[in-house]
Structure formats: structure tokens, C-alpha cells
C-alpha positions in Angstrom: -131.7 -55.4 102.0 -135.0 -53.6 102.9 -135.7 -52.9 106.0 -138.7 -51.1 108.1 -137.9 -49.9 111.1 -141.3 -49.1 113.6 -140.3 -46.1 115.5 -138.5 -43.0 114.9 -137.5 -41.8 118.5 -133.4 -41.8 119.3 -133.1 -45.5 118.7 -134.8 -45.7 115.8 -133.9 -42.9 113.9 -130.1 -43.5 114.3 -130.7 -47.1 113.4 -132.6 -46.4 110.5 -130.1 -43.5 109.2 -127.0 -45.7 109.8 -128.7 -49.1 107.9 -129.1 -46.6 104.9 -125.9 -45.0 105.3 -124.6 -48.8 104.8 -126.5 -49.1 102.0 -129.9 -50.9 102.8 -133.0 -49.4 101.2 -135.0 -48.1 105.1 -138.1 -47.3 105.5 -138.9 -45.1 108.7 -142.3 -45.4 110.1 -143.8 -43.5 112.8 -147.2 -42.9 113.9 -146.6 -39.4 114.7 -147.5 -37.3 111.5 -145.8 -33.9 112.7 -142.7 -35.9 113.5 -142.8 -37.7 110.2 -143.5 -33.9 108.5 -140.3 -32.4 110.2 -138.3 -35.0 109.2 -139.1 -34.7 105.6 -138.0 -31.3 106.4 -135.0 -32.6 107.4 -135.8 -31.4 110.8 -134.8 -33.8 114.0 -136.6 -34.8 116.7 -133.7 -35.1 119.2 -130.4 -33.6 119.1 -127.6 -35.5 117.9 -124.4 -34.5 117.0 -124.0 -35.5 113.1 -127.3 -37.3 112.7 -129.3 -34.4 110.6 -126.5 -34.3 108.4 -126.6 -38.6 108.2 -130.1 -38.5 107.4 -130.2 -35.7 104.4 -127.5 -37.3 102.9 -129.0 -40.5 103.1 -132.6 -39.1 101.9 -130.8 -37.4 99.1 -129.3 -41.2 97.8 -133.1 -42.7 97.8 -132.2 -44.9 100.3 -133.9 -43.3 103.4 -137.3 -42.0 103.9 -140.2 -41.8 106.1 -143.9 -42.6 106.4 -146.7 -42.6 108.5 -148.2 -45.6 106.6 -147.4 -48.8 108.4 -148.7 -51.5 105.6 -147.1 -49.0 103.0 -143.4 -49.2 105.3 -143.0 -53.2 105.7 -144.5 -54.2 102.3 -141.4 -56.3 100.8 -139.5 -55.5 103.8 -136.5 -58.4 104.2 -136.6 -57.0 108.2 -138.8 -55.1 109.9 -137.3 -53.9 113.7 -139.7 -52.6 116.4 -137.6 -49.6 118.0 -140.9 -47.8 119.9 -140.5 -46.8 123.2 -140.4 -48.9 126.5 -141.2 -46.6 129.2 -141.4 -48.0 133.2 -144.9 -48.9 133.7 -146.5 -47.1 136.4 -147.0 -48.5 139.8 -144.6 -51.6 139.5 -141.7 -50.1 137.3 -141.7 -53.1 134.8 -141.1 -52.3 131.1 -144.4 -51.1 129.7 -144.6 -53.3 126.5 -147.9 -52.2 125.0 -146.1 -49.9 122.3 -143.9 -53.4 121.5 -146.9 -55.9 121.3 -149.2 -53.2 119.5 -146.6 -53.1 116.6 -145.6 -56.2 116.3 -149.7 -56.5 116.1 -149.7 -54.4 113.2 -146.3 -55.8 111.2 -147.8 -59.3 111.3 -151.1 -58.5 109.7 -149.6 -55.9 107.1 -146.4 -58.4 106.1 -146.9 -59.4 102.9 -144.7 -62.4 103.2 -141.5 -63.9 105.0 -139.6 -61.5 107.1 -137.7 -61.3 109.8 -139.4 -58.6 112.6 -136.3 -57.8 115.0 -136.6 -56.4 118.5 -134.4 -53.5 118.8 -136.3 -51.8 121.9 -135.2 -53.0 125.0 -137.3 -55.4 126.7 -137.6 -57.9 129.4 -136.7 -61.7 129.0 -139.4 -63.4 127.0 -140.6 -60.8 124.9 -139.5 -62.2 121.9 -141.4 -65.4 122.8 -144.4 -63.4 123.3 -143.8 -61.9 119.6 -143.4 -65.5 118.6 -147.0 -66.2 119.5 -148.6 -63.3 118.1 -147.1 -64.2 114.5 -148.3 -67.4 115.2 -151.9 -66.2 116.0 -152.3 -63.9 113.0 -150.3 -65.3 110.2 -148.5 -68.7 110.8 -148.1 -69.4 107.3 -146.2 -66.1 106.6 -143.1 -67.4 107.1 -142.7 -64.5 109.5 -139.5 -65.2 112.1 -138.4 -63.3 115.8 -135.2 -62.1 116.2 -133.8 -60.1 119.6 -131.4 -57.0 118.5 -130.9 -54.8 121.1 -129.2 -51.9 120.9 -126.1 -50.2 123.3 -126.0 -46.7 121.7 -124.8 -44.0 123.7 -126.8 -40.3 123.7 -124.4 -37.8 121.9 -121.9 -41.0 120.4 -124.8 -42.5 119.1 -123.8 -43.1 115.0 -120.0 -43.8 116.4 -121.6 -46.8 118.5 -123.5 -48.1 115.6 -121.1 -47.9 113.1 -118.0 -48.6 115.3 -119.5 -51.1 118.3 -118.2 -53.0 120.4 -120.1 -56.0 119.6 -123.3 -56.6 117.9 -125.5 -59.2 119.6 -128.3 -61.2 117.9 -130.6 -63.6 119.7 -132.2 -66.0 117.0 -133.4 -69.3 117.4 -133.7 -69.6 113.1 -130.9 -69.9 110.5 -132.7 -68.2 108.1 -133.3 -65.4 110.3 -129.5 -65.8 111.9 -128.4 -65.3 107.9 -130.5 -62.6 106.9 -128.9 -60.6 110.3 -125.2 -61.3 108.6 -126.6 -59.9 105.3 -127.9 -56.6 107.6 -124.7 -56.0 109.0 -122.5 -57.1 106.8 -121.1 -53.8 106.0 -119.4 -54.1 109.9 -118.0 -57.6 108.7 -116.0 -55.9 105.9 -114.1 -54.0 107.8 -113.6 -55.7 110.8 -115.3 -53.5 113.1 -116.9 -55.4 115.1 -117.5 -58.9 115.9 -121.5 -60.2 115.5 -122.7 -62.2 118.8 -125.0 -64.8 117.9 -127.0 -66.2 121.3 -130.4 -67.8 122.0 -133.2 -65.0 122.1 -133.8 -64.8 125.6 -129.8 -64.7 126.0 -129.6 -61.7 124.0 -132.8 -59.7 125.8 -130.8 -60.4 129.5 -127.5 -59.2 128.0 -128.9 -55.9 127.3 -130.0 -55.3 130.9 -127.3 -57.4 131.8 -124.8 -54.7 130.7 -126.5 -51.2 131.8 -126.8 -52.7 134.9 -123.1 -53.2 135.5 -122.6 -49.7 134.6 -124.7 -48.1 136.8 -123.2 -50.2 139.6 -119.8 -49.0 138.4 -120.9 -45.3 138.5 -122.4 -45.6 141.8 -119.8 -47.3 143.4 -117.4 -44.6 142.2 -119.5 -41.9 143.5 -119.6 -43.7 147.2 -115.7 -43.9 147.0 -116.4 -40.4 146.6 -117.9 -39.4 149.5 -115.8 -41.9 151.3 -112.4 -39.6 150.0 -114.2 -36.6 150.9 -113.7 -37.8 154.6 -110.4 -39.5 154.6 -108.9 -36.7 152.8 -108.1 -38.7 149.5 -108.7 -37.7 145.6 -111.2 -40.0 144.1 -109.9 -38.8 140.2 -106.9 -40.8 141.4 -108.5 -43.6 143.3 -110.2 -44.0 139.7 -107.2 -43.3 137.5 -105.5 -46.3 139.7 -108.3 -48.6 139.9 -108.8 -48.1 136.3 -105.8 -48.6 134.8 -106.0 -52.7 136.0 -107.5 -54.1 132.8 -110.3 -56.3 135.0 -111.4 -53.2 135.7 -110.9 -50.5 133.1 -111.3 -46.4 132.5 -115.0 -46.0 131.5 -117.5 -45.1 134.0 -115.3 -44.5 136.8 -115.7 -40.3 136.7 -117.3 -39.6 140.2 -120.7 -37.4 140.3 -124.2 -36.1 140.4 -125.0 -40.2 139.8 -126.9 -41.7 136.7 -130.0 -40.2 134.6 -131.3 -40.6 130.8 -133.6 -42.9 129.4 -131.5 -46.3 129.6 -130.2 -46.7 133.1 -133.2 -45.7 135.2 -135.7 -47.8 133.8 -133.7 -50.6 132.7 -132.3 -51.1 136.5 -136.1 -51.1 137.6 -137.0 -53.4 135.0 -134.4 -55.6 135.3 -135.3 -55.8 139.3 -139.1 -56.3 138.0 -137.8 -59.7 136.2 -135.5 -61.0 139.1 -138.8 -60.4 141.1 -140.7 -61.9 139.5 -138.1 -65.0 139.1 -137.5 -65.1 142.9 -134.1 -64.5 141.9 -133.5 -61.2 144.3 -130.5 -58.8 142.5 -129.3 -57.2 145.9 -126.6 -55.4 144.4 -128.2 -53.5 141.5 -131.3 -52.6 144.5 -128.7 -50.7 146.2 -127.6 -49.0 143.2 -131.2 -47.6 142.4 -131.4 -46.5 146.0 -127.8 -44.6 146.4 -128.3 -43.3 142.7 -131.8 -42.1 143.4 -130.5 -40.1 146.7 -127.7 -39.4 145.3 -128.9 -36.6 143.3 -130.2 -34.7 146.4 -127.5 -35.3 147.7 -125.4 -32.7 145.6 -128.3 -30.3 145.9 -127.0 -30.5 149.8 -123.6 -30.4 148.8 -124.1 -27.2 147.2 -126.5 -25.5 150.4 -123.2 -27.1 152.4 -120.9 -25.1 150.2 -123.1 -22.0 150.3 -122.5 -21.6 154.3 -126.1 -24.0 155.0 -128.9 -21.3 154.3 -129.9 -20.7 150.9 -133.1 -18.8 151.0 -133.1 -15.7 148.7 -130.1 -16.6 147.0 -128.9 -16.8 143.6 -127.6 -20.4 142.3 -126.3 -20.7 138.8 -126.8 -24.3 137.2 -124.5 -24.7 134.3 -125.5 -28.0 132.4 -129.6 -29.7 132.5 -129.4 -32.4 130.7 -128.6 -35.7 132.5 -124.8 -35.9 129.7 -123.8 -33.6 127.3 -123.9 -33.8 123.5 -128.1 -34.6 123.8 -130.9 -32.6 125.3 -132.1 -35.6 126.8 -133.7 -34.5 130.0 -135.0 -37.5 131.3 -134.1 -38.4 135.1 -131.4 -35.8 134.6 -129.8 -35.1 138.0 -130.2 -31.5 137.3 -133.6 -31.7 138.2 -133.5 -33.1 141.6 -130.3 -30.6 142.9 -132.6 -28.1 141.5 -135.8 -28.7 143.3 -133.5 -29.6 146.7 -132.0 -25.8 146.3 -135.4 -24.3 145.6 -137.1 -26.4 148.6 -134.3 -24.6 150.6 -135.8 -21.3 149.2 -132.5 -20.3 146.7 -133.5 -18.8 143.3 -132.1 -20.6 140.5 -130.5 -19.5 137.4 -129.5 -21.9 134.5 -127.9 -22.3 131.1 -127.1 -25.5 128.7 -126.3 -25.6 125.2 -129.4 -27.6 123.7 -131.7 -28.8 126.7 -133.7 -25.9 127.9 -136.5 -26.4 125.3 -136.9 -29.7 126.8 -136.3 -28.5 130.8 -138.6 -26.0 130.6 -142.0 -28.2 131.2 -140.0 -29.7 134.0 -138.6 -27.0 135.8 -140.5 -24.3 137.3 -139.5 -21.1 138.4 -136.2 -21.2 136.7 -134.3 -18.2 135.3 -132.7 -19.6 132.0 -130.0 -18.0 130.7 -128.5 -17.2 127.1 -125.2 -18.0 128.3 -122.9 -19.2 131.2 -121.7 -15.5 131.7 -125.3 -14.4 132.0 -126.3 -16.9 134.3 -123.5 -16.3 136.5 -123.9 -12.3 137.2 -125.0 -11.7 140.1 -125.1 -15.1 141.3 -123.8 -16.5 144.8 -122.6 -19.9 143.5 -121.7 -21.3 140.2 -122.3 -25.1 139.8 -121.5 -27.2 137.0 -123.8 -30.5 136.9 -122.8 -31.4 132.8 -120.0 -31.5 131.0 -121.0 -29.9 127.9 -117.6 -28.9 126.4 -117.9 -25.4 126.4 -117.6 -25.3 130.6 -114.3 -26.9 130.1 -112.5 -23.7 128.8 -114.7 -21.0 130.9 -112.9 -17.8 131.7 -112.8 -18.5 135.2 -111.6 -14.5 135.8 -114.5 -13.1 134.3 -116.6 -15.7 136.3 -114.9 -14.3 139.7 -116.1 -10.8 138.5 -119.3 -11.3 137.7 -120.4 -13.6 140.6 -122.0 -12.1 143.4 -119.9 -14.7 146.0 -116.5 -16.3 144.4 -117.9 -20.0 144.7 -117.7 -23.0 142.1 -118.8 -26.0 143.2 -118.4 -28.5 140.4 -120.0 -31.6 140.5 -117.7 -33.2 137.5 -114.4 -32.2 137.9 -113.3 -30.5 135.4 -111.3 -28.2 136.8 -108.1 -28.6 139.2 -107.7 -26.4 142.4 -104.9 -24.5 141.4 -106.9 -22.8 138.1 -109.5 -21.7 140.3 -107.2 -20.5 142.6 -105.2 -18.3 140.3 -108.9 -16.5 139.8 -109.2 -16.1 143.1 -112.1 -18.8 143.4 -113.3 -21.1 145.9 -113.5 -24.4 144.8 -115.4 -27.2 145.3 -115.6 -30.9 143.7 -117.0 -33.9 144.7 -114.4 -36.5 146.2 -111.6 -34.3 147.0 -109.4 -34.5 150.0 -110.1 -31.0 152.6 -113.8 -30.3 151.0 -117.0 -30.2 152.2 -118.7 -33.7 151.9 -122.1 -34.2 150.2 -123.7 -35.2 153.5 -124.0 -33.0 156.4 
């Protein structure tokens, strides 16, 4: 199969890589030429574990490459999928579709005949209908059909998800265009990896939200029964390994902290409370989730003043982890960012590390120290706090951390490391849900 896909950010560029990986010819186009330069360099635009590796390979076979040229990508192209971005639009917080209608603008007048032009972008219910009528404005004789795709990839698992999902779901209201999905994703088919979810097209665009949804009400229930164990003097790691282990239920987002940031869950929540608005169909639940979430984050920025005796002016914090998760350096609505400002709006000078976002966190954060290590941001320091779990803070050498901090404090707002280990290096712990600590409100 050929297939164009519009958009080279995170979605498209590990959709695109993995289609040729399976063995579709893939055109990437983008309309950012310095982007489309460094890839032919082989250079990516976002960190991913495994993904430059995917894509030279690939490139090397003939069966991936890139272009600016939008008439020059789709020409022949069985599929074309619109993967541009779908930011919150500003004032309301709906999905700003402009980038989404603008391409499909441009794929209908440059299509050279029947396709299928798949929305892998996340958008609203109804966008697909409103593809619909564009095709049928510029070319209804193309034989050009709509298909909803979205995507459930996860920042730093990202080629695992696509090549290993859980499900692949396809809103189409054609069997031509249902058939020609098969034929795309076939290669999943062959080995059983995952079962293909065929639903109307406005079925498919609500599961998307649908989903993220549910999981950032799971995360931000687990970080109230947080706070709630910090004051009845229970251990919300095993409130979560109990509730979790009841298969209704289930392990995955159930890992109490800083609350929910990136580029899915934030604006998808907003969006999908845009829609309900806008249907008169109120979503009380996932309202409240935005609200804790969004003071959530503050929140530990408290917890940390708490921890540090209440006054924080003139004092040395050491942030280990910006990103909002690790394996990405995805800073978008990264909870870094708001415990940040709250310790500098309490006057404490911050000092931070993280493995592959400071590039990216250095436009957003001002007057922060960063650091070429976790060592060298902690000397000196008054408080250590972990807000990612990159991997390398889950082996530190807590003994050397003792020694070089100014004041023997780790507050970790994960949980990565039990009492007793800090103990035994003579450090004061703190972790967020934990019977006899200091809760995140004062």
C-alpha cells in the first residue's frame, strides 16, 4: 500500500515509520522545511526511544521518506492520514481544527484519484463529517472517502503501542474504505496482535476522548486517595496494589503523584468538556478532574515548602525530572513547571536536571540553574525532589546524595524509593500518600 501521511510531529512520524517498517511504501509530508532537512539527516524532532533507529532503517529499504511537497506526497497514495497538530484553541479550550481542515483542503485538490484520507489527529465528534463535506465541495467525483483512525500511543512506548496495541479502532461508514484499512494493517492481523475495531465514524472520534478521559480520572482519583492516606495514616502504594489487583479495575494508572501533563490528557479533557457543552450533555466527573489535576500540581510545590520547614526564600531546591513522564522530552503541561514556579513564588532558588528535556524547559523556565547531572544539582542543595521517573533516579547513590546536600531531605513525589533505603543514608524522607508524612495541603 502507499500511504501519505500529513504531519510529521510525534504522531505522525511514529505512524509513518512503523507503516514502512510493515512494509507500506510512506510518504512523510510536512510543511516545515528545516524539520523535513533534519530528518533526511536522520535527525529527530522529538525524542523517542528506538524511533531514529526505525526510521534510517526504514529510509535505507526505500520505503520511507520525506517531503515538503504536498501534491508530490499524496500523488497515487492508497491512504493519505492527517496527523497535524490539534492544539486547545484559545479562549474556549475546544480543539483548534484549522491545521485539520487546512490539510484535508490541500489532500482533496492535489488527490489524483480515489483514496482514502484518514484522521489520525485527535479531534472532536463530527470532524470527519466536516472532512466529508470538504471532499464533496472540491472533488466529488474523486472517489475520495473519510475514515476516523485515532491513535492511543504513549510518549516514550510509542512504536511498542503501534506495533503491539491493544486494539486498533476504525470509524468508516464505506466498505471500500473499511477494506483498504484491513489491507493497512494487515501486518497486525498476521500475527494476532491485535484485534481491528470497526465502528461508525463519529463512534470512533468519541472513543478516543472517551478513553484519555477515564485515565485521567483514574490518576486523579488515586492522587486524592493520596492525600486522603496522608491523613489517616495509610500507604496509598498499597491501597493501589489492592484495588488494582480486582480485574474491573486493574494495575495501570493507579501510581499516586504530581497529577497528569503532556499533550494528550490536558487538552483532550478540555475538549471533550467543550463537546458535552456544547451538547448540553454536562460531564461532571471529568470537570472535577481538570480542576483537582490543574491544582494538583501546586499542590506538591506546597508539599515541598511543607517539607522544607514552610519558608523557602533563599534556598536551594533540586528538581530531578522536567518532563511531564520519562522516556520523552515532552514538556508540555509538565507538572514540573507549576511546583517550580510555586517554589520560586515562595522565593527558593531552583536547581534542576533531566536526561533529555532541558532543551525544551529552557524557554519555559526562567531563572533555573540546570544541571549536568543529579549529583550536580544536588550539592549544596536544601531539598532533593524527584517529580519524573526517568530510570536513572531509580538506582541513585542515596549516600553520596546525603553528603552532598546542604539539608538531608528527599521528598519524592513518585515513590520510588521505600523509607528504610533512605533511612540507611541517613535521609529524611518524603513521598506523597504515606502514613506519618506531611500532607500536600497545609
Amino acid at each position: 500500500m502507499r500511504i501519505a501521511m500529513i504531519g510529521t510531529g510525534y504522531v505522525g512520524l511514529v505512524s509513518g515509520a512503523c507503516f514502512s517498517d510493515f512494509g507500506h511504501d510512506v510518504v512523510c509530508v510536512d510543511k516545515d522545511a528545516r524539520k523535513i532537512e533534519l530528518l533526511h539527516q536522520n535527525v529527530m524532532p522529538i525524542y523517542e526511544p528506538g524511533l531514529a533507529e526505525l526510521v534510517a532503517s526504514n529510509v535505507k529499504a526505500g520505503r520511507l521518506s520525506f517531503t515538503t511537497d504536498l501534491a508530490e506526497g499524496v500523488k497515487g497514495a492508497d491512504a493519505v492520514f492527517i496527523a497535524v497538530g490539534t492544539p486547545s484553541r484559545r479562549g474556549d479550550g475546544h480543539a483548534d481544527l484549522s491545521y485539520v481542515f487546512a490539510a484535508a483542503e490541500e489532500i482533496v485538490a492535489a488527490l489524483d484519484g480515489p483514496a482514502v484520507i484518514v484522521t489520525k489527529s485527535t479531534v472532536p465528534v463530527g470532524t470527519g463529517d466536516e472532512v466529508e463535506r470538504i471532499v464533496a465541495r472540491i472533488a466529488p467525483d474523486k472517489g475520495i472517502t473519510v475514515v476516523s483512525n485515532p491513535e492511543f500511543l504513549r510518549e516514550g512506548a510509542a512504536i511498542a503501542d503501534f506495533k503491539r496495541p491493544d486494539r486498533v479502532v476504525i470509524g468508516s461508514e464505506d466498505e471500500g474504505a473499511s477494506q483498504v484499512m484491513r489491507d493497512i494493517y494487515r501486518p497486525l492481523s498476521l500475527n494476532q496482535s491485535a484485534p481491528l475495531l470497526f465502528t461508525g465514524r463519529r463512534t470512533a472520534e468519541l472513543i478516543k476522548y472517551a478513553a484519555n478521559a477515564f485515565l485521567a480520572v483514574k490518576i486523579t482519583f488515586i492522587n486524592e486517595i493520596a492525600d486522603l492516606c496522608e491523613q489517616v495514616g495509610a500507604d496509598v502504594q498499597e491501597v493501589s496494589r489492592g484495588i488494582g489487583m480486582d480485574n474491573r479495575i486493574g494495575r495501570k494508572f493507579l501510581n499516586a503523584g504530581p497529577g497528569y501533563g503532556g499533550s494528550c490528557f490536558p487538552k483532550d479533557t478540555l475538549a471533550l468538556l467543550k463537546t458535552a457543552d456544547d451538547n448540553e450533555t454536562p460531564l461532571r466527573i471529568v470537570e472535577a478532574t481538570v480542576q483537582v489535576n490543574d491544582s494538583r500540581k501546586r499542590a506538591m510545590g506546597r508539599k515541598v515548602i511543607k517539607a522544607m520547614g514552610g519558608e523557602v526564600r533563599g534556598k536551594t531546591v533540586a528538581i530531578l525530572g522536567l518532563t511531564f513522564k520519562p522516556n520523552t522530552d515532552d514538556m508540555r503541561d509538565a507538572p514540573s513547571l507549576a511546583v517550580i514556579q510555586t517554589l520560586q513564588d515562595a522565593g527558593a532558588i531552583v536547581r534542576a536536571y533531566d536526561p533529555e528535556g532541558v532543551e525544551q524547559a529552557r524557554p519555559l523556565l526562567k531563572d533555573v540553574e540546570f544541571s549536568a547531572s543529579p549529583y550536580a544539582a544536588a550539592e549544596g542543595a536544601d531539598a532533593l525532589v524527584i517529580v519524573t521517573e526517568w530510570d536513572e533516579f531509580r538506582a541513585l547513590d542515596l549516600g553520596r546524595m546525603k553528603k552532598l546536600l546542604s539539608t538531608p531531605l528527599l521528598v519524592d513525589l513518585r515513590n520510588i524509593y521505600p523509607e528504610a533505603e533512605a533511612a540507611a543514608a541517613e535521609l529524611k524522607l518524603i513521598g506523597v500518600g504515606k502514613p506519618s508524612q506531611l500532607s500536600a495541603f497545609a
